[in-house]
TORVO-208759 format. One record per residue (C-alpha): residue number from 1; residue in one letter; y, x, z. Coordinates in steps of 0.25 Angstrom, whole numbers, plus 5000, padded with zeros to 4 digits. Last residue first. Layout:
// TORVO-208759
NUM;A;Y;X;Z $
...
//
This chain:
// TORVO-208759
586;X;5513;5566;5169 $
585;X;5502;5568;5160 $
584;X;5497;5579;5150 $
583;X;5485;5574;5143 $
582;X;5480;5588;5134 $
581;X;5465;5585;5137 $
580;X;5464;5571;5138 $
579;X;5470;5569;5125 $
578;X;5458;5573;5118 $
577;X;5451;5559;5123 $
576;X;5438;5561;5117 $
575;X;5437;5572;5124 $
574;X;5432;5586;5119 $
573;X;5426;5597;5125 $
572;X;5430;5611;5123 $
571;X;5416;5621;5131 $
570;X;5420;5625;5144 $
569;X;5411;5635;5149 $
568;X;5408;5641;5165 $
567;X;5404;5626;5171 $
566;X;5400;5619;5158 $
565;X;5392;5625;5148 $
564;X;5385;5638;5155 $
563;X;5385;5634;5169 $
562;X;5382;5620;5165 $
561;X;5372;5626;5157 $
560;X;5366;5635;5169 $
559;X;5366;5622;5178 $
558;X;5357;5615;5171 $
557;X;5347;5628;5168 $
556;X;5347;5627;5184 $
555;X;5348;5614;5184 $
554;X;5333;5612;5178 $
553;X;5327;5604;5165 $
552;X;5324;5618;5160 $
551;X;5312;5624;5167 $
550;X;5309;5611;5171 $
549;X;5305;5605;5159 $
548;X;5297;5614;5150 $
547;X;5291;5621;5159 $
546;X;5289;5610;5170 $
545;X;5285;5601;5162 $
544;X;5277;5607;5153 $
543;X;5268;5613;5165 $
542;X;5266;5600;5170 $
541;X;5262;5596;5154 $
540;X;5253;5607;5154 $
539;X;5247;5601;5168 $
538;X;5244;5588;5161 $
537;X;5237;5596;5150 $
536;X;5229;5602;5162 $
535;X;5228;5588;5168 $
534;X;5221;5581;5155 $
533;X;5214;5570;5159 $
532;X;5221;5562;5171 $
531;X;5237;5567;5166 $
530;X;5234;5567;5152 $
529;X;5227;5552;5153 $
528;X;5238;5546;5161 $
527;X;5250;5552;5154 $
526;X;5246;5549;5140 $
525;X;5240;5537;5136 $
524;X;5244;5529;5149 $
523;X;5257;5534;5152 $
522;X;5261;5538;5138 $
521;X;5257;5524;5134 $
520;X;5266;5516;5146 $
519;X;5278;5524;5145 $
518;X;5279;5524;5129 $
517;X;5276;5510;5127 $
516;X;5286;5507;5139 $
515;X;5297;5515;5133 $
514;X;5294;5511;5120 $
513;X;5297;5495;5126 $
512;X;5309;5500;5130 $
511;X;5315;5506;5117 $
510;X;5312;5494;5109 $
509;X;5319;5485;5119 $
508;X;5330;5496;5120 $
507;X;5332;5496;5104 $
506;X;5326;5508;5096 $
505;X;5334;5522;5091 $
504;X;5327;5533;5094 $
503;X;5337;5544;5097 $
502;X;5331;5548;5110 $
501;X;5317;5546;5111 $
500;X;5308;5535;5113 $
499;X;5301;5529;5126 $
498;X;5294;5538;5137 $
497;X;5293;5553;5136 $
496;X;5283;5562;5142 $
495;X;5281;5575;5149 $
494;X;5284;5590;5147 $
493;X;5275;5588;5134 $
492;X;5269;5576;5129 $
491;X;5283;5574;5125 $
490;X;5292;5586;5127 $
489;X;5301;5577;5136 $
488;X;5311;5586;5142 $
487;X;5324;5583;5133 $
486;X;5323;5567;5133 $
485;X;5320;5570;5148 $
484;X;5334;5574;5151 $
483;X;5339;5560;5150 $
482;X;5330;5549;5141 $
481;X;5317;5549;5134 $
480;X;5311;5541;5147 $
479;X;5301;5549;5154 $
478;X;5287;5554;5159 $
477;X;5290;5568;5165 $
476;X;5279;5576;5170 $
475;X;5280;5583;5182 $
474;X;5277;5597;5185 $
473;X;5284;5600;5195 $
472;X;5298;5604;5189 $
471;X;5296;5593;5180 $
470;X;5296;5583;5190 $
469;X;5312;5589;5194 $
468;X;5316;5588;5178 $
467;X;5311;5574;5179 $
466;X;5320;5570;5191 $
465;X;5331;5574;5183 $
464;X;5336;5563;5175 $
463;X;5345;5565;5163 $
462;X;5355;5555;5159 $
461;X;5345;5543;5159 $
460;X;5352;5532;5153 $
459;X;5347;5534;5140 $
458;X;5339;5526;5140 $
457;X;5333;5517;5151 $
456;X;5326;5528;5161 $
455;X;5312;5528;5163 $
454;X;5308;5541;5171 $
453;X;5294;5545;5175 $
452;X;5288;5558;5182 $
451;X;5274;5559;5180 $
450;X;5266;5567;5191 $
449;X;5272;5565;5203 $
448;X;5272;5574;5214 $
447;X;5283;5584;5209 $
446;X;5297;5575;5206 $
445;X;5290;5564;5216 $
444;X;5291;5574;5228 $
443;X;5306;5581;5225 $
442;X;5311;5568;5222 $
441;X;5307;5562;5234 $
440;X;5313;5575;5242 $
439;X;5326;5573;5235 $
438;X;5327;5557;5237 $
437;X;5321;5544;5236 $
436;X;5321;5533;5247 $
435;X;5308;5526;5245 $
434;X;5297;5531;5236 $
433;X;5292;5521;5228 $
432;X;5277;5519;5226 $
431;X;5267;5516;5215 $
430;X;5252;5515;5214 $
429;X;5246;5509;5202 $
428;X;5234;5497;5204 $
427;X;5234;5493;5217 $
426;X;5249;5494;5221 $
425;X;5254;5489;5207 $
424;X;5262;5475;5212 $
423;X;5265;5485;5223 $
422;X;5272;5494;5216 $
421;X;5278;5486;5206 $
420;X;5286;5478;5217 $
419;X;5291;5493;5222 $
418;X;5295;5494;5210 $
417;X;5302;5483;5206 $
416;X;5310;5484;5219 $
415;X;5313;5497;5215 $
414;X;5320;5491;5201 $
413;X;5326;5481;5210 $
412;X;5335;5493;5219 $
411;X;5338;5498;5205 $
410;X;5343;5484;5198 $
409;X;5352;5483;5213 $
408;X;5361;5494;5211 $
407;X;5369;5495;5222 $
406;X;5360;5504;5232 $
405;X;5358;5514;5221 $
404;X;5342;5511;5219 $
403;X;5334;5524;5225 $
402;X;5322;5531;5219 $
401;X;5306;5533;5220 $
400;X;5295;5529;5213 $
399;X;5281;5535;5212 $
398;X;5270;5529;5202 $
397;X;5255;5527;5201 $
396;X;5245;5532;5189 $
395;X;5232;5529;5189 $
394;X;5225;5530;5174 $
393;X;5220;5521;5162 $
392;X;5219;5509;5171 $
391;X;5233;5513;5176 $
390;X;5238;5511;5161 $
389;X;5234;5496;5161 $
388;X;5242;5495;5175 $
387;X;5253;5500;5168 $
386;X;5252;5491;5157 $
385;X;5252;5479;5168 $
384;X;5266;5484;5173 $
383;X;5272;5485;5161 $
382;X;5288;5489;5162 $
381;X;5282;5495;5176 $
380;X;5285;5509;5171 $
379;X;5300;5508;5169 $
378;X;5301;5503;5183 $
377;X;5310;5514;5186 $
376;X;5319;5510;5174 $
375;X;5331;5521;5177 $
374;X;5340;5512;5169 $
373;X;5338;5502;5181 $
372;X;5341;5510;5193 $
371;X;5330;5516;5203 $
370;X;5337;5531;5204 $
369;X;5324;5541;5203 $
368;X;5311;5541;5204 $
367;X;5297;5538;5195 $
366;X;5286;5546;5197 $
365;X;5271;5544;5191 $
364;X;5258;5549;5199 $
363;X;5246;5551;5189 $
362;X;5234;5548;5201 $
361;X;5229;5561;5207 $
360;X;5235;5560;5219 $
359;X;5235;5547;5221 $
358;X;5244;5541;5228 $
357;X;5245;5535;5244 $
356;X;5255;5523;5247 $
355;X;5262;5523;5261 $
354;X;5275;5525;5255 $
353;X;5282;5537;5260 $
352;X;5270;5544;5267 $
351;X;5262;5540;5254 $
350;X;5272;5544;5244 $
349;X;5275;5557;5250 $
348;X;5259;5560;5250 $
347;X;5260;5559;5237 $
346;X;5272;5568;5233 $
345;X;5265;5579;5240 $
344;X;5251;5577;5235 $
343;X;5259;5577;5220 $
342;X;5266;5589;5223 $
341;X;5254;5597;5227 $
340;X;5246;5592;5216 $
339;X;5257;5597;5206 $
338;X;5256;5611;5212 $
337;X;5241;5607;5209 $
336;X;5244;5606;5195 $
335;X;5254;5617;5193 $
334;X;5243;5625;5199 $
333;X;5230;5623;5192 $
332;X;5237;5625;5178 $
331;X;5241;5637;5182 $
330;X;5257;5642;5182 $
329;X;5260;5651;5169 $
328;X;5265;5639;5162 $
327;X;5274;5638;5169 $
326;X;5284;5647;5161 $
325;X;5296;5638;5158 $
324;X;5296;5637;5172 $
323;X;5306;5650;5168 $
322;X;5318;5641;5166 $
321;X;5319;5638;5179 $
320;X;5325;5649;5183 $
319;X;5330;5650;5198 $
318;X;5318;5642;5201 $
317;X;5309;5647;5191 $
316;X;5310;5662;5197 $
315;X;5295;5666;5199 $
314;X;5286;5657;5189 $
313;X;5270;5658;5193 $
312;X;5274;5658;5210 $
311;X;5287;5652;5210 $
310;X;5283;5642;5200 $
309;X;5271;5638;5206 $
308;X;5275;5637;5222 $
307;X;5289;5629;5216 $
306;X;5278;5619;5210 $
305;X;5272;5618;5223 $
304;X;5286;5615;5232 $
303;X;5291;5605;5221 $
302;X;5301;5609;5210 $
301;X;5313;5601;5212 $
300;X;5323;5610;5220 $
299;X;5319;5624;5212 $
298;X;5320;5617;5198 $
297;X;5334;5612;5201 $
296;X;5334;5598;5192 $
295;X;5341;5600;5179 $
294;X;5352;5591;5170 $
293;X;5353;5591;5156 $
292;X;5367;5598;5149 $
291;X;5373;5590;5140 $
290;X;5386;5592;5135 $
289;X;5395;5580;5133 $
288;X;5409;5580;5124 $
287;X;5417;5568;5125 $
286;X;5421;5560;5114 $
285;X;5411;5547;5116 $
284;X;5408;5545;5131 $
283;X;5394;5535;5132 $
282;X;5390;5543;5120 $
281;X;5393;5556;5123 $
280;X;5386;5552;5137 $
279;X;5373;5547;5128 $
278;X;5373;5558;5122 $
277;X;5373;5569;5135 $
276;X;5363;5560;5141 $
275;X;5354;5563;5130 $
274;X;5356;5579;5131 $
273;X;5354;5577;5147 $
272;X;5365;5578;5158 $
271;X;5377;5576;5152 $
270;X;5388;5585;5151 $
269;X;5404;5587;5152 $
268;X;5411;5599;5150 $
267;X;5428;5600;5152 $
266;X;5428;5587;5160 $
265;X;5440;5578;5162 $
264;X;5438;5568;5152 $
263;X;5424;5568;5154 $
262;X;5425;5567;5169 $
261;X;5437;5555;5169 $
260;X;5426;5548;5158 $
259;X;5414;5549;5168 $
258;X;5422;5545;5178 $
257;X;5427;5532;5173 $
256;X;5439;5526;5179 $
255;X;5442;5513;5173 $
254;X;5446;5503;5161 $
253;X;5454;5516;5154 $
252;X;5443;5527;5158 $
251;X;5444;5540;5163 $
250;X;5454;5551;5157 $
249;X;5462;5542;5151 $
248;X;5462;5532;5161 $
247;X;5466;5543;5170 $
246;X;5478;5548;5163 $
245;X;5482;5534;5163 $
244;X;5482;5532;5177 $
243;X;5490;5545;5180 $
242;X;5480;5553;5189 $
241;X;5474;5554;5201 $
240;X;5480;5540;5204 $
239;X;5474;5533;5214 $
238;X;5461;5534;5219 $
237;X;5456;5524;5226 $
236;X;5466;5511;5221 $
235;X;5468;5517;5209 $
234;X;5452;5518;5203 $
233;X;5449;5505;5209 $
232;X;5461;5500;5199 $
231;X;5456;5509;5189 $
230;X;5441;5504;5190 $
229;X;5430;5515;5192 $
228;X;5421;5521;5181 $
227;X;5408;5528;5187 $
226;X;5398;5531;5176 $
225;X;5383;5528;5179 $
224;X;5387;5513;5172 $
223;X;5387;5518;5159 $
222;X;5373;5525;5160 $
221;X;5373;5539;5152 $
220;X;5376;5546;5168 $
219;X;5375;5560;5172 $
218;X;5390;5563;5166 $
217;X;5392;5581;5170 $
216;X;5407;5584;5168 $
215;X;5413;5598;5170 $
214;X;5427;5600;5174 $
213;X;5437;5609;5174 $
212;X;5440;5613;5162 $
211;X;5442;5596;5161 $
210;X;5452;5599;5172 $
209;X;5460;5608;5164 $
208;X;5459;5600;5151 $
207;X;5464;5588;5158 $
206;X;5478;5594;5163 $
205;X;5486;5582;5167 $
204;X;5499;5590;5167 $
203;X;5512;5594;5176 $
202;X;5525;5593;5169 $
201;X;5533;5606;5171 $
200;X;5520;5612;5171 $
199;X;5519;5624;5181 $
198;X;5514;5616;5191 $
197;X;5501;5611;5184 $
196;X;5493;5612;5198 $
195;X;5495;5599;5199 $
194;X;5489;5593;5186 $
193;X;5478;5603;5188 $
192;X;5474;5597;5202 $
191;X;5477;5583;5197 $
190;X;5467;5583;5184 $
189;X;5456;5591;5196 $
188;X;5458;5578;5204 $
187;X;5455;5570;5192 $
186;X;5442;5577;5188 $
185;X;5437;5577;5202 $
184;X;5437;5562;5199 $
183;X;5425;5565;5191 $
182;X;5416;5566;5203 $
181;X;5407;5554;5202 $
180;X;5407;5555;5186 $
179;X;5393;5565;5184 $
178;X;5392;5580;5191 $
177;X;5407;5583;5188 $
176;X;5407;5598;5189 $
175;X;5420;5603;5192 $
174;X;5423;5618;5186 $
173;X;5429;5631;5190 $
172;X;5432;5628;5204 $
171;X;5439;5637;5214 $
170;X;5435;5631;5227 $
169;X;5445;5632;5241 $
168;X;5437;5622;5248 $
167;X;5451;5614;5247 $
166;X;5449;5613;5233 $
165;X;5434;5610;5233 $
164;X;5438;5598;5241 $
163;X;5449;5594;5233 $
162;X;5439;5594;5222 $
161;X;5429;5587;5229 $
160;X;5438;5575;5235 $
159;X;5444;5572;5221 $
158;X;5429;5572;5213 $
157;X;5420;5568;5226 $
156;X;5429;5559;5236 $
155;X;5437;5553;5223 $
154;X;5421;5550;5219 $
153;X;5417;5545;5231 $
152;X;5430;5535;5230 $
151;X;5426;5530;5218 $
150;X;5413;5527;5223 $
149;X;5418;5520;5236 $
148;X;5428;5511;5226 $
147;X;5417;5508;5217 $
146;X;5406;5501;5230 $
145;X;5399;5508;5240 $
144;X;5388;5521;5238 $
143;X;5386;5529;5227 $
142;X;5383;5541;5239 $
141;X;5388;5536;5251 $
140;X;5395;5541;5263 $
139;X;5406;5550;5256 $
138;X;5416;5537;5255 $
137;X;5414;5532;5269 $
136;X;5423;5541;5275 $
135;X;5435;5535;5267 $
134;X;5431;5520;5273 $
133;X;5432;5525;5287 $
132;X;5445;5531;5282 $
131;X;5446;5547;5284 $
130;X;5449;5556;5295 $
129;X;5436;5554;5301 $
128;X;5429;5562;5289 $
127;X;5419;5554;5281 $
126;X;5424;5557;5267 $
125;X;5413;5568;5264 $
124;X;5414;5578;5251 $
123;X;5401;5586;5252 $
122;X;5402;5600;5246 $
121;X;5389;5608;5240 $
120;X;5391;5622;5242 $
119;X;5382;5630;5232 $
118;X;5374;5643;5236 $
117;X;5368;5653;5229 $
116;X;5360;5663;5235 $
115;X;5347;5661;5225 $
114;X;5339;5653;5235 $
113;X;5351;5643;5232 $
112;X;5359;5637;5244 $
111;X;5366;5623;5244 $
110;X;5379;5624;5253 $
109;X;5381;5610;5258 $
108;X;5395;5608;5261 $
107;X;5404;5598;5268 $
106;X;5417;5590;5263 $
105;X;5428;5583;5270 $
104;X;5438;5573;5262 $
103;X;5448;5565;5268 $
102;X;5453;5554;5260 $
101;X;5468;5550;5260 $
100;X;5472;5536;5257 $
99;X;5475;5530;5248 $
98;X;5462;5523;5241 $
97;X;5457;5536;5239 $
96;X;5466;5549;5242 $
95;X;5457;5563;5245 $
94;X;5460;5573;5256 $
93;X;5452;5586;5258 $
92;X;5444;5592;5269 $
91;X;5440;5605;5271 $
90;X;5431;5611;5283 $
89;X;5417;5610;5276 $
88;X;5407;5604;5283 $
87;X;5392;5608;5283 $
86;X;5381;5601;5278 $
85;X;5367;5595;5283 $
84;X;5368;5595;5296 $
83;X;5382;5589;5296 $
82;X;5380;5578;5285 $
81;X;5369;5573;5293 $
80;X;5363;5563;5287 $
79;X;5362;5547;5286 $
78;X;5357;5540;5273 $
77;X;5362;5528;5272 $
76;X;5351;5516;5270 $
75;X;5348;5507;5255 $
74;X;5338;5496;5257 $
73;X;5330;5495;5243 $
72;X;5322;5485;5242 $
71;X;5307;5484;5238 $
70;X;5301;5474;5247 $
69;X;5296;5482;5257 $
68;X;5308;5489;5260 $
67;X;5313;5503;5252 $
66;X;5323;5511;5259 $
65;X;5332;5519;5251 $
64;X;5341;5529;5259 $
63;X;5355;5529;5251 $
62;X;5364;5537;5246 $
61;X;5369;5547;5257 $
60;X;5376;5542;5270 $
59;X;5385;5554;5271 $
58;X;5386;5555;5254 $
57;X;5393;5568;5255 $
56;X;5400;5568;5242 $
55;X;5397;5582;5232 $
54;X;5403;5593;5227 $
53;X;5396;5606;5223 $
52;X;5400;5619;5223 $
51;X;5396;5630;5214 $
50;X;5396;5645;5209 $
49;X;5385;5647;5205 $
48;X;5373;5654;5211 $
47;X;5363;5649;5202 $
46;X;5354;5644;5212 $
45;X;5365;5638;5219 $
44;X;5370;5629;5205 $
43;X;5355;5627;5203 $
42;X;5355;5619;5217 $
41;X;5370;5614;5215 $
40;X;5364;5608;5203 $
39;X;5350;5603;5208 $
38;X;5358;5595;5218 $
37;X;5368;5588;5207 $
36;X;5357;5586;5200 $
35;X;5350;5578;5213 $
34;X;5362;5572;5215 $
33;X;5362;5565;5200 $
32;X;5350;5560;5201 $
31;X;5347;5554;5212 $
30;X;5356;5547;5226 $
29;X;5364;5561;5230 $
28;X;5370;5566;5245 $
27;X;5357;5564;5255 $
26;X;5359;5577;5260 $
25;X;5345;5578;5267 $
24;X;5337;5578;5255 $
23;X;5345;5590;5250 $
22;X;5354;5595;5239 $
21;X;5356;5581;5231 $
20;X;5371;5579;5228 $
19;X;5379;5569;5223 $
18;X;5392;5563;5219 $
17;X;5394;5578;5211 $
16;X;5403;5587;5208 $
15;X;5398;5602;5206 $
14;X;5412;5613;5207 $
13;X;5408;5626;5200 $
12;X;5413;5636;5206 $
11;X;5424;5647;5204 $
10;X;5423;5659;5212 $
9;X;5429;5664;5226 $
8;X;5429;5650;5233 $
7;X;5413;5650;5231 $
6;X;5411;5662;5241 $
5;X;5420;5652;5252 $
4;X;5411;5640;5249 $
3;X;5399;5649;5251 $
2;X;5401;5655;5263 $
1;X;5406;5670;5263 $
//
């Protein structure tokens, strides 16, 4: 029995996402929050739940980044083989947008775990010959095109997907909405339990049923992360799922905002991070918002040396985590040449990408993630003749890497900036941007570097994950107060925090300029002289990290609150507009 046709016996969990990371060669995700949705379905496999993912195809991917001389970013399609890479799944369903009828094919990756279990991954997929030119177009880009393409991905993901898993023949005990993108699978679900009302003399908009349903996971504390389309954009693509009215209650007066139509129609709703589970409460006021802080999947992100350690001094780490809480066990000596081993790697990466060689035993800082302004990657040039003062006291040179969203011009400036940096500083402190980051990037930078820094704006950092995956190796954080960090900082201890804690009340100005204080100090007076002077203690703090860090900041402990609290409870939750939840429309 395949695994599809097993799955139909039970009910599973049904994952939504815009994007998923699973391999390099499936160029379906653009950061952070496909990679999550990747190291879920990976723990979701190890675990043997039962558990199908939903996903858009993305035949043209994101973007490849292409750096030119002078800094620019020159974005190109990403051509792969759908065919080689997954199979085709005979069912097809029919979705309406613009009035006309959408044909909807899907494809199936079925990710394996070393444990037996598997977990389909569908791809929904627009571009069929029976469809419009512009209709198959839909699935080709990942965030690409204008409002009206996006709203029209997201019909494709949240109405499409559940149509899809209906005619695959799914019995689904709840909807994961993996951030606002697929919220719309709300609304179809709305229509499904109004229509199947047939007993009713007149039949009901049922909201309580479909927020047993549901399950809500927001990633995003910035206002402008939260798609909200216009009403009249709204109608002319979509229609009318539901009375109008009903709608504005349920998402917005001024427009449709996805966010609101998932709290509203959401049994459980999380953050991902204890901060960024405040700030949501504060950006919704009324609704109830767990938090439960994201993982990485320790088994993906642990490099090939540190995976030869922990299999060898810790058996059984990979399926449970938790037991790295026992490294100490692991020599000295070893953790540090595992971390050698990494660091050559990532190195010789940099020269045969760049052309610049590195030091291997110069202090190595990492920087990479989505290049947008909040995320400040060019934090640490604030005071560029500081940081030559502090190379006196110690070499140090810096890795970047990341990707601008091809319509957000301050980001594609911000690596502009950098690479000017980089060769304003070329004699004095080496520094070098990776073009075209992705999985195996990542993978390199996550073990090879030897800070791993992160200067986001607070508090618009919801969690951030890319420290959790340098903590699996070894790496020491060195981070904004903000996201999940604000719960892994042991000062001095698992890493360092830069700037003020949370609850500290200062303007922004004053706030800023302790951020730099704090950066530049600890890097000099702390950092720099621990790491050339005292390497056993620096190895302790290696140890630390991955103790104290990454045997919990991991999806498999994710995943088993989710189990726990979300997916196999309901705890009452309460909307601040009660009348949502007894609303019996015509």
């Amino acid at each position: 029995m395949d695994t599809i046709q097993k799955l139909k016996t039970e009910q599973v969990i049904a994952y939504f996402s815009m994007e998923i990371a699973l391999l390099r060669e499936i160029p379906t995700y653009s950061g952070g929050l496909g990679v999550l949705a990747g190291d879920t379905v990976r723990s979701a496999a190890d675990l043997s739940l039962p558990f199908v993912a939903v996903t858009l195809l993305s035949r043209r991917g994101y973007f490849r980044q292409e750096l030119t001389p002078d800094g620019q970013q020159v974005e190109h399609p990403v051509e792969w083989d759908v065919g080689k890479l997954l199979t085709p799944l005979p069912n097809s369903i029919q979705v309406e947008i613009e009035g006309r009828s959408v044909e909807v094919k899907a494809w199936v990756y079925h990710w394996k775990s070393v444990t037996g279990g598997v977990v389909p991954v569908i791809f929904l997929d627009t571009d069929t010959e029976n469809n419009h030119p512009e209709d198959q177009a839909i699935t080709h880009y990942l965030y690409g095109g204008d409002h009206k393409y996006r709203l029209k991905q997201e019909i494709i993901l949240g109405i499409g997907g559940v149509r899809m898993l209906r005619s695959l023949g799914f019995n689904v005990r709840k909807y994961h909405i993996n951030e606002g993108h697929a919220a719309l699978l709300s609304l179809e679900l709305l229509r499904e339990v109004r229509d199947s009302e047939k007993e009713h003399f007149e039949k009901i908009w049922d909201i309580q049923k479909v927020k047993n349903l549901c399950v809500f996971t927001t990633h995003t504390p910035v206002e402008a992360g939260h798609d909200q389309f216009p009403y009249d954009l709204v109608h002319e693509v979509l229609g009318n799922p539901v009375p109008f009215p009903l709608l504005q209650e349920l998402s917005g007066k001024d427009g449709l905002n996805m966010t609101r139509l998932a709290l509203n129609l959401s049994g459980y709703v999380n953050g991902v991070a204890k901060r960024h589970s405040e700030v949501s409460r504060n950006m919704f006021p009324g609704y109830t918002i767990y938090s439960i802080t994201n993982g990485v999947h320790s088994f993906q992100w642990t490099s090939p040396s540190f995976k030869q350690l922990f299999d060898k001094y810790i058996p059984g780490w990979a399926h449970e985590p938790e037991l790295l809480t026992r490294v100490d066990v692991i020599p000295d000596s070893e953790v540090w040449e595992a971390h050698r081993t990494e660091k050559r790697r990532l190195l010789e990466l940099v020269q045969q990408k760049t052309g610049q060689k590195m030091e291997e035993n110069v202090l190595t800082i990492g920087f990479a993630r989505r290049m947008t302004a909040y995320k400040r990657p060019h934090f640490i040039f604030c005071d560029i003749e500081r940081l030559k003062k502090i190379r006196n006291r110690g070499k140090f040179q810096i890795i970047f890497a990341g990707k601008a969203h091809p319509n957000d011009y301050e980001g594609k400036n911000l690596i502009r900036q950098i690479l000017s940096y980089a060769e304003n500083l070329r004699a004095e402190i080496p520094v070098v941007f990776l073009e075209d980051y992705d999985l195996e990037i990542a993978k390199s930078l996550t073990s090879g570097v030897d800070i791993w820094l992160n200067t986001p704006q607070k508090p618009m950092e919801a969690s951030g994950t890319s420290g959790m995956k340098a903590a699996h190796n070894g790496v020491l954080n060195f981070s904004i107060l903000d996201g999940w960090w604000i719960e892994g900082c042991i000062e001095g201890i698992t890493g360092w925090a830069i700037g003020p804690g949370v609850g500290k009340e200062i303007s922004p100005e004053a706030q800023y300029q302790q951020e730099i204080n704090d950066f530049y100090n600890k890097l000099e007076y702390i950092i720099l002289p621990t790491y050339y002077q005292q390497t056993d203690w620096w190895i302790k703090l290696m140890k630390n990290s991955i103790g104290k860090i990454a045997s919990y900041f991991n999806t498999h402990r994710m995943m088993k609150r989710y189990i726990t609290e979300a997916y196999f409870h309901q705890p009452a939750v309460f909307s601040i507009n009660n009348s949502l939840t007894s609303d019996k429309r015509g």
